[in-house]
MARRO-681987 format. One line per 3 residues: their letters; for each residue x, y, z of C-alpha. Coordinates in steps of 0.1 Angstrom, whole numbers, plus 5000, padded with zeros to 4 digits. Layout:
! MARRO-681987
a	X,Y,Z | ...
***
This chain:
! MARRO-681987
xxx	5000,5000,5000 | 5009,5036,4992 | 5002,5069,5007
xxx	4978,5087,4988 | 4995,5117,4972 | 4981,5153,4988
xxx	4963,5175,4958 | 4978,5204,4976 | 5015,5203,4987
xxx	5026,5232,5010 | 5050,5263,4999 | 5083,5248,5009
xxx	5104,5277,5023 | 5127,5297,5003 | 5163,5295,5004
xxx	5183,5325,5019 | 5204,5339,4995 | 5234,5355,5009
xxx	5247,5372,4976 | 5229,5376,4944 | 5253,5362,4919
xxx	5271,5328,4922 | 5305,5334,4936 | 5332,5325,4914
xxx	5354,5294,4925 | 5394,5301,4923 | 5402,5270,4902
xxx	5432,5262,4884 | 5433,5268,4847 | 5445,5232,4846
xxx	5421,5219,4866 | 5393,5227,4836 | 5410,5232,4805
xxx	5424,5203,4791 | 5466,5208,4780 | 5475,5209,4739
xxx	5501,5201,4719 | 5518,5233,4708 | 5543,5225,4677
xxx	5552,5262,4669 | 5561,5271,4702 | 5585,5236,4704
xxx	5599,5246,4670 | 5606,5283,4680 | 5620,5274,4714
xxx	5638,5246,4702 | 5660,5270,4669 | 5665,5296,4702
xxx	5681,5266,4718 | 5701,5259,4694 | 5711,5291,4685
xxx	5724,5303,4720 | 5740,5265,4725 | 5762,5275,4688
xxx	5773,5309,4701 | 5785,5295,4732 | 5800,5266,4712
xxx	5821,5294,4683 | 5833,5315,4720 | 5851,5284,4732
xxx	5864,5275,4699 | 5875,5308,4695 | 5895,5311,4728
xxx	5899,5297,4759 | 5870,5272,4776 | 5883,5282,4811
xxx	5877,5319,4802 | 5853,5319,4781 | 5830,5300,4802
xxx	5831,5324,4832 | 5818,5353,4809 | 5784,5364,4825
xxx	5768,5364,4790 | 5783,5332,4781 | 5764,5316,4812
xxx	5733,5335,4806 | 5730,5321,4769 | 5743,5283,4784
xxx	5710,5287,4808 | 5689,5302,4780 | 5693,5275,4763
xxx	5687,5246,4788 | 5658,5260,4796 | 5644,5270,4760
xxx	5651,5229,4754 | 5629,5224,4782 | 5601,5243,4773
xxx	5604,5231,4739 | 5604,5196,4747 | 5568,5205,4771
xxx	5552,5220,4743 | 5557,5195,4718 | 5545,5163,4749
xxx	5513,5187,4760 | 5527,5192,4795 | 5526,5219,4815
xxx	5553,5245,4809 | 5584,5256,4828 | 5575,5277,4853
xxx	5575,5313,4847 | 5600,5328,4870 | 5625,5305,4857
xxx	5620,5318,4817 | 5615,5357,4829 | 5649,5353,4849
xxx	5663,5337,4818 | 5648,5364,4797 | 5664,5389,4823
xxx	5703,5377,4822 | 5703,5378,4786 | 5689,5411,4784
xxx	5708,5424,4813 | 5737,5410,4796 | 5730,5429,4760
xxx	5725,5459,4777 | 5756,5456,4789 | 5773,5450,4762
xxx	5759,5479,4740 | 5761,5502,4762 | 5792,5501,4780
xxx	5819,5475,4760 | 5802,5478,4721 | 5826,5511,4720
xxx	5851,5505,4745 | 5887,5512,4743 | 5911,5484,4739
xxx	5884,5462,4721 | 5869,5444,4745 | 5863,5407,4735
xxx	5857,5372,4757 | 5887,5353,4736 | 5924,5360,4731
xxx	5919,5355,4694 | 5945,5329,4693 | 5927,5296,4685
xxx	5898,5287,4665 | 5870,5304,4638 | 5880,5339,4648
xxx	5860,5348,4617 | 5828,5333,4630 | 5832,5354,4662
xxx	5808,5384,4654 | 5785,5364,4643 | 5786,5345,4680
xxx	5786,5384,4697 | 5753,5392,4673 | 5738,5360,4682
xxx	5747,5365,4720 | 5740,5404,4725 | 5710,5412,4700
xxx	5693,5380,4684 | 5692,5355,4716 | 5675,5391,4740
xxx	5652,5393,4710 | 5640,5360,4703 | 5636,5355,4739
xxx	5616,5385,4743 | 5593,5376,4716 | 5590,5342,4730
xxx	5573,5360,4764 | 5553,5381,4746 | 5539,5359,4714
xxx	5541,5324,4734 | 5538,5322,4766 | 5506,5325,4789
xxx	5504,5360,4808 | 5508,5369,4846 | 5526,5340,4859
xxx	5552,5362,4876 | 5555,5375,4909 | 5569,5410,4919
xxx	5583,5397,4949 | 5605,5372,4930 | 5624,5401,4910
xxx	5645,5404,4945 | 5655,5368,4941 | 5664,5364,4904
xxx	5695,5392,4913 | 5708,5362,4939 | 5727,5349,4909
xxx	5743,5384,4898 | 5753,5388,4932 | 5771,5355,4932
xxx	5783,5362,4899 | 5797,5394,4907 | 5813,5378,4940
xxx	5826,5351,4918 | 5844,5380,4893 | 5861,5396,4922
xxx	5873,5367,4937 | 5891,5350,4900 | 5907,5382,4898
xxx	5922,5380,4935 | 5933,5344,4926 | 5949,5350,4892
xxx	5970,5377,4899 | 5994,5373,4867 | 5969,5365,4847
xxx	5961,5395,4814 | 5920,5380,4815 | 5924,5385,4854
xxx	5895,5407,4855 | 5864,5397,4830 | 5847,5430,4824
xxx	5865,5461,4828 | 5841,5481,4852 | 5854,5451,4872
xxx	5887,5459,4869 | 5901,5467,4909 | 5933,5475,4901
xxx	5925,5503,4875 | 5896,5517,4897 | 5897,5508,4928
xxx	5876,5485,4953 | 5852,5512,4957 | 5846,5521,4924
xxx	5836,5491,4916 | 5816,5483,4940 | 5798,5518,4931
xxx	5794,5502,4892 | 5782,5472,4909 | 5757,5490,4928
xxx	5744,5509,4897 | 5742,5477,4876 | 5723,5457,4906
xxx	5698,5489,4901 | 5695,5486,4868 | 5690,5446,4871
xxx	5662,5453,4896 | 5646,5479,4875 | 5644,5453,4845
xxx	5635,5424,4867 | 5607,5450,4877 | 5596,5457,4840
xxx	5594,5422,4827 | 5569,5413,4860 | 5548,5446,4848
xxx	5551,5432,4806 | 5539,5397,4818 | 5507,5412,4837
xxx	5495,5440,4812 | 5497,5416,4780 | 5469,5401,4769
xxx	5471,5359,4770 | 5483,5348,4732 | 5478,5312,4739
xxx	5446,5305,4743 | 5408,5325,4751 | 5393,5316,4785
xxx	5364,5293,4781 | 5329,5306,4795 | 5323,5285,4826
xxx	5315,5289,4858 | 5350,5288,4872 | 5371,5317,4873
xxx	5402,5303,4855 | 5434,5315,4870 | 5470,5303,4852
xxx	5493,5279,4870 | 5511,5294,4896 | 5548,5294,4892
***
């Protein structure tokens, strides 16, 4: 036996609503937008690789490895392209990409490094160069220094801009991407105390202590670690005002936010 069903079933009570539109949840990007293959962005990443691995590879032919090696461009363009291998190699699988503090301190040694470079060695007097000149394709070597000092910045640039997803950089980590300038710079003062005899004792010649002076260049230091800051400072600002060249945000319910990182 059943209950007979009522021809009249009471109001039920109305729910309180607390806010008149549905609140959006904070979920992940990831978490609701399935991950693609991106082929142009491995191909790109993976010739910008390559192309910062071969200038690196035409300095040390050129000169000495030992030297040449501890050039802060030379390391800039070896960690450029590790990580432009990486991220080509994520594209290509659908995974997620490297995280963006690691490519926007990439993208700031390079340009940090090409600043440098034009603006204070392009001109200088003797010539300044990373080899000796004494071994190796010496012809290929301004090729390397365009490669190194206006095409690698460029490309790398471009890459931020045209390929990679928007606001995944933090203001508060611009402090720490200048750890590895410091240590650099620590690292430049202390070769030049070990190899006193040495005519490549000092690498840059702002760096130079015996022709200016411990406090001098500690004052040039000071004025580059500014101008690191103020880049580091710029990029995080480019990488929130761009608009997202990857993809348009689905319509859903969620309110997308990009991986963290």
């Amino acid at each position: 036996m059943t209950a007979p069903i009522p021809r009249d079933i009471p109001d039920l009570p109305a729910l309180p609503r607390t806010s008149p539109h549905l609140l959006p949840s904070a979920v992940p990007a990831r978490a609701v937008v399935p991950l693609a293959r991106r082929p142009v962005a491995a191909a790109y990443r993976l010739v910008l690789a390559l192309l910062a691995a071969g200038a690196v590879l035409i300095e040390i032919l050129a000169g000495s490895p030992g030297r040449v090696l501890s050039y802060f461009a030379i390391q800039s363009a070896v960690l450029l392209a590790v990580v432009m291998l990486a991220s080509a190699r994520r594209a290509w699988l659908a995974r997620h990409p490297v995280p963006g503090a690691l490519t926007a301190a990439t993208l700031l040694y390079v340009g940090m490094a090409a600043l440098v470079h034009h603006l204070l060695l392009a001109d200088a007097t003797p010539r300044f160069s990373m080899t000796d000149g004494s071994a190796g394709p010496t012809w290929l070597e301004p090729l390397a220094a365009h490669t190194l000092y206006t095409v690698l910045p460029v490309a790398t640039l471009l890459d931020l801009l045209l390929l990679s997803p928007p606001a995944r950089t933090h203001l508060r980590q611009a402090a720490t991407w200048l750890l590895y300038p410091l240590a650099y710079l620590a690292f430049s003062l202390a070769r030049g105390e070990l190899l006193p005899g040495s005519p490549a004792r000092y690498l840059y010649p702002f760096l130079d202590v015996v022709r200016h002076g411990y406090r001098n260049v500690l004052a040039n230091a000071l004025l580059l670690g500014l101008a690191f800051y103020a880049l580091a400072v710029l990029i995080v600002a480019l990488d929130h005002v761009r608009p997202d060249p990857v993809r348009h945000r689905p319509k859903t319910g969620f309110r997308l936010q990009p991986p963290v990182g």
